[in-house]
N, C-alpha and C positions, 0 to 999 in steps of 0.2 A: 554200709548204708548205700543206696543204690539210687538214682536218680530217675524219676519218674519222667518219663514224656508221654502226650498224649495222641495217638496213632494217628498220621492220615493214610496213609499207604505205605504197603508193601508185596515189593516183587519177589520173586523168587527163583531161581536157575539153579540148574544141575552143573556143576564143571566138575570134570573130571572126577574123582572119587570122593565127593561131597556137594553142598549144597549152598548157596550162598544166598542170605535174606536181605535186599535191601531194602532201609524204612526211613521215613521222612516220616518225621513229629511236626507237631501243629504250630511249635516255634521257629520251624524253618531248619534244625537239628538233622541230619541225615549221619546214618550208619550205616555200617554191613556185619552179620553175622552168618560165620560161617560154622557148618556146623555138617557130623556124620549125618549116616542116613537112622543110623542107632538112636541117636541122639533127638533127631525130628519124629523115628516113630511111637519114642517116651514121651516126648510134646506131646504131641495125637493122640496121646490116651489121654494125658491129663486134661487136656483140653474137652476133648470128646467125655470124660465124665462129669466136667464142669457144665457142661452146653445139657448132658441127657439129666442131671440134677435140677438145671435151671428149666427144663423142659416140665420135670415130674412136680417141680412146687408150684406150676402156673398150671398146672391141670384141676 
């Protein structure tokens, strides 16, 4: 089971041989996620087909 926050921001920096996402939730909640570059470009897809889907049903 996974704990939901709901996004105010997030950064993002390159260090060294990966990527690190910091995020602040709307509770005041702040994390970091670090993660490959592998890793962030299997997001981006998922993402990117979630965004081009949600594009084609409001067309």
């Amino acid at each position: 089971m996974a704990t939901t926050y709901k996004l105010v921001q997030a950064l993002a920096a390159k260090v060294d041989d990966h990527v690190e996402i910091a995020v602040e939730a709307e509770d005041g909640t702040t994390f970091k996620i670090i993660a490959s570059p592998e890793q962030l470009d299997a997001l981006t897809g998922d993402l990117e087909a979630i965004l081009d889907a949600d594009d084609t049903a409001a067309a």
